[in-house]
C-alpha positions as CSV (number, residue, x, y, z in Angstrom):
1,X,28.6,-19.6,-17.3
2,X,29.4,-18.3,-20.8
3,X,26.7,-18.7,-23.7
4,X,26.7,-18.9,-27.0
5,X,25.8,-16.5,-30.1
6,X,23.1,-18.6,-30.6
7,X,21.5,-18.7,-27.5
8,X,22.2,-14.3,-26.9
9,X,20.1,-13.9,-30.4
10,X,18.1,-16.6,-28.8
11,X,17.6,-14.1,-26.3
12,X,17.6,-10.9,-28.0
13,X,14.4,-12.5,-30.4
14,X,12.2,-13.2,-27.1
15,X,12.7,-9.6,-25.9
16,X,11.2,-8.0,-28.6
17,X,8.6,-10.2,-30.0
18,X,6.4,-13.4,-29.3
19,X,7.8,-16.5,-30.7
20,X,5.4,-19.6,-31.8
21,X,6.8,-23.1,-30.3
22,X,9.7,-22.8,-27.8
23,X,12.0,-25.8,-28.6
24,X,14.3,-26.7,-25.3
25,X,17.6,-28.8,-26.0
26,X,19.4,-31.7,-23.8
27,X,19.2,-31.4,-20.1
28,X,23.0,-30.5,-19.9
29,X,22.5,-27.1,-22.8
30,X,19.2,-26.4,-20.5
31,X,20.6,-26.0,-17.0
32,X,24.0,-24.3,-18.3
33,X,21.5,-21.7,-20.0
34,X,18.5,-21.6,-16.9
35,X,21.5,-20.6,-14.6
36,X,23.3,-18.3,-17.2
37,X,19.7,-16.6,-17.6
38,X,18.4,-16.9,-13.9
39,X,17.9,-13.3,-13.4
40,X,15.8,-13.4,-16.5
41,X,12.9,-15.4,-15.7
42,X,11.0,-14.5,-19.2
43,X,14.2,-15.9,-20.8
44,X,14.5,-19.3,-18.6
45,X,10.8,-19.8,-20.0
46,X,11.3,-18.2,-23.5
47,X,8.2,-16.4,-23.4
48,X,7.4,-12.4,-23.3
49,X,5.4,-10.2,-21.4
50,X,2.9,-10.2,-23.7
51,X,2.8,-14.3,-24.0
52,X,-0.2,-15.9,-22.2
53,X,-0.5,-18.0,-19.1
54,X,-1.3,-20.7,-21.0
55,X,1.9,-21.0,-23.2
56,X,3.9,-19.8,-20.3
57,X,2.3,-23.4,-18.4
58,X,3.3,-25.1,-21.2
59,X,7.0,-24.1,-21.5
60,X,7.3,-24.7,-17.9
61,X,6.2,-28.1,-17.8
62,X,7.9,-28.8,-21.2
63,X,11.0,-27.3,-19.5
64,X,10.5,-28.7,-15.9
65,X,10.4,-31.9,-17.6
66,X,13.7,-31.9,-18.9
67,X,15.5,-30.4,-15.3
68,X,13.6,-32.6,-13.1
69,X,16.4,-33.7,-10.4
70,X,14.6,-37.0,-10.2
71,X,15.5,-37.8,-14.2
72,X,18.2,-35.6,-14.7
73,X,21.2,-36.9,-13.3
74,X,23.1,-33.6,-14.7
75,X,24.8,-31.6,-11.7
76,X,23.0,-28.0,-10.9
77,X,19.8,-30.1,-12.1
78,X,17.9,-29.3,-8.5
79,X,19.1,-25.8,-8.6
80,X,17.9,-24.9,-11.9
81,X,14.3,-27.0,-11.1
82,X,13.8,-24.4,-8.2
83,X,15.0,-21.3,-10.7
84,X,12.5,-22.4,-13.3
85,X,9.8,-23.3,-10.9
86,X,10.1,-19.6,-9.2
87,X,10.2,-18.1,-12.9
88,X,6.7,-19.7,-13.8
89,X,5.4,-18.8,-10.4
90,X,6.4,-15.2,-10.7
91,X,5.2,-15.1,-13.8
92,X,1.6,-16.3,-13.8
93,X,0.6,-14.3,-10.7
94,X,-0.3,-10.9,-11.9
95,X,0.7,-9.2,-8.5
96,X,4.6,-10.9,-8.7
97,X,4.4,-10.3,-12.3
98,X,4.2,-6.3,-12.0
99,X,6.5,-6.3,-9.3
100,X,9.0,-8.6,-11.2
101,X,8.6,-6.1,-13.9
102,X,9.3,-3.6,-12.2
103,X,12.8,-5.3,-11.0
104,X,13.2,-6.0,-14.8
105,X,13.0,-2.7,-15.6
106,X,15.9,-1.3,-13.2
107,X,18.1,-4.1,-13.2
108,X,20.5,-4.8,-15.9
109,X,20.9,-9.0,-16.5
110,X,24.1,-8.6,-18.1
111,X,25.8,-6.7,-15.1
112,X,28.1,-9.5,-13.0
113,X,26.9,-7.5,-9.5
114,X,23.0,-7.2,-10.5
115,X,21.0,-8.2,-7.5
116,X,19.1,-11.2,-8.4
117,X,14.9,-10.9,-7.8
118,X,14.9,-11.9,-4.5
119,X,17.7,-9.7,-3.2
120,X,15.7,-6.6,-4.9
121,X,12.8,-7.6,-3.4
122,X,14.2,-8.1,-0.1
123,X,15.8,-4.6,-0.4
124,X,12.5,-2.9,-1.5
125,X,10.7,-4.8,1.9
126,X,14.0,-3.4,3.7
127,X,13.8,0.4,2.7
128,X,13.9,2.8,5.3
129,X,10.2,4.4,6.0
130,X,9.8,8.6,5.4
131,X,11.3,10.0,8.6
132,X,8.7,12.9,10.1
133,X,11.0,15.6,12.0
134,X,11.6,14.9,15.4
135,X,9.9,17.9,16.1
136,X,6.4,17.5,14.5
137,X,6.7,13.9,15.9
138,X,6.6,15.4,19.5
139,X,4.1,17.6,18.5
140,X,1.7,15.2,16.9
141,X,2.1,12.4,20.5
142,X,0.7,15.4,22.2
143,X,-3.1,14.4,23.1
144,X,-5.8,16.8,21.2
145,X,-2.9,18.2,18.9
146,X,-4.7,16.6,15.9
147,X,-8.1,18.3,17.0
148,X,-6.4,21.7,17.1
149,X,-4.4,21.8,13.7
150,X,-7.7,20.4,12.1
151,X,-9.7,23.6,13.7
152,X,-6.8,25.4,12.3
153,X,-6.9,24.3,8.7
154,X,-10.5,25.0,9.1
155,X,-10.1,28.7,10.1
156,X,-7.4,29.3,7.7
157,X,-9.2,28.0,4.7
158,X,-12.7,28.6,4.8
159,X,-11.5,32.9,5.0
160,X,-9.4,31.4,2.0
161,X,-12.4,30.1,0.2
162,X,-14.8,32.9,1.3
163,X,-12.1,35.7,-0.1
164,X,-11.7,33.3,-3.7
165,X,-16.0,33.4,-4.1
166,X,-16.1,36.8,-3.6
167,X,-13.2,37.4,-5.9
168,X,-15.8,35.4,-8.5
169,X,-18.1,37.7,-7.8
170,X,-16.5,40.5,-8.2
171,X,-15.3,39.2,-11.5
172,X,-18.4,38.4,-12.7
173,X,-20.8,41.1,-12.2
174,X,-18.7,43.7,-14.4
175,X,-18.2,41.2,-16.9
176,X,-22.2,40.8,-17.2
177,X,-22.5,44.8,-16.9
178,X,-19.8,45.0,-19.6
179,X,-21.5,42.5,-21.9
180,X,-24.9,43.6,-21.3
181,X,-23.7,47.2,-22.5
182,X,-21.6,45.9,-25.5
183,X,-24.1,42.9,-26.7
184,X,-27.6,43.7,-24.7
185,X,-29.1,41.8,-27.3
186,X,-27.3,39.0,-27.4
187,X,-27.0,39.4,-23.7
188,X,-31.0,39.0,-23.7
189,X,-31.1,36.0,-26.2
190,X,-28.7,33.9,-23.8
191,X,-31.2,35.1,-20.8
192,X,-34.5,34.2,-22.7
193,X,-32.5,30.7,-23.7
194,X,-31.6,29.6,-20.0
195,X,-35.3,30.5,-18.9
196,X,-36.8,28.4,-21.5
197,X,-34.2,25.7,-20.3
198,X,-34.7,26.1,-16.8
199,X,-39.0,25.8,-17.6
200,X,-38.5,22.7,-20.0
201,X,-36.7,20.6,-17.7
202,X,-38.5,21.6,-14.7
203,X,-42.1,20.6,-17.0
204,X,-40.2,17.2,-17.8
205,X,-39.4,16.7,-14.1
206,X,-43.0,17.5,-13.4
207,X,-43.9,14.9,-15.4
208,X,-41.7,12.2,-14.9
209,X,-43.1,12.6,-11.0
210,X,-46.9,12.5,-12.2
211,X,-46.3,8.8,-14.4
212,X,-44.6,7.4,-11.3
């Protein structure tokens, strides 16, 4: 259904900041504008992601109010109930919220073929799992496989590990040798400095053991 300039810059305000008091019109401008908008469930509600549950409850009942089938005598009046009763429940549980974001974020509501929430949804529960190679999938059914490959990490990465220490070490000796001939004093300062660490919190330890 077409809308007006009013209702697009109507729009355009709630997207980038939160309005005060959200004023809903006649039944008949409602529903034409809940089913123009009903991939846009923060626009059926005229709220933000930043608004709080509590003013997003009370646009919804304000709203729900004036849609109810049971008053409203206005056709599409029990379709757009439903669409603003699914907008408020998306939007005040957190978990549908982010995922409804997420849709939000990679659909565009002004595209004629955008999926709606619930075919996105349905098409992320519907994507196809990572496919493992036919191969390693034999492999892995093979009873004790798993037990071998882990003994096999094992022996390929503890060499791995052994061969990176050493490499440290050898690093680190001639770097001490080479600071101990360039800065000895210095070299000596840093020594004495550690001891006297090492000493003070072993006294503190000492004592913390004695009071308890």
């Amino acid at each position: 259904m077409a809308t007006s300039s009013g209702e697009e810059s109507d729009l355009n305000r709630l997207k980038t900041k939160v309005d005060g008091e959200a004023v809903f019109r006649d039944p008949e401008t409602e529903i034409q504008r809940i089913l123009a908008f009903q991939k846009n469930y923060y626009a059926i509600l005229k709220v933000t992601k930043e608004s709080d549950p509590s003013q997003i409850k009370k646009n919804y009942y304000k709203l729900s109010r004036i849609v109810h089938p049971d008053k409203c005598k206005v056709e599409h009046a029990e379709e757009a109930f439903k669409i603003v009763g699914i907008a408020y429940d998306t939007l005040t549980n957190p978990a549908k919220k982010a995922l409804y974001n997420r849709y939000a974020s990679n659909v565009d509501f002004n595209a004629e073929n955008a999926d709606t929430y619930a075919d996105w949804e349905a098409k992320q529960a519907t994507m196809p799992p990572v496919k493992i190679p036919k191969w390693l999938e034999t492999i892995l059914r093979i009873r004790g496989v798993g037990f071998v490959c882990m003994i096999l990490l094992i022996v390929i990465f503890v060499p791995l590990l052994l061969i990176f220490l050493i490499i440290l070490l050898i690093v680190a000796i001639p770097t001490r040798c080479i600071a101990g001939c360039l800065c000895p004093e210095k070299l000596a300062e840093a020594d004495a400095k550690a001891r006297e660490d090492f000493e003070r919190a072993n006294q503190q330890e000492g004592g913390t053991s004695d009071n308890v």
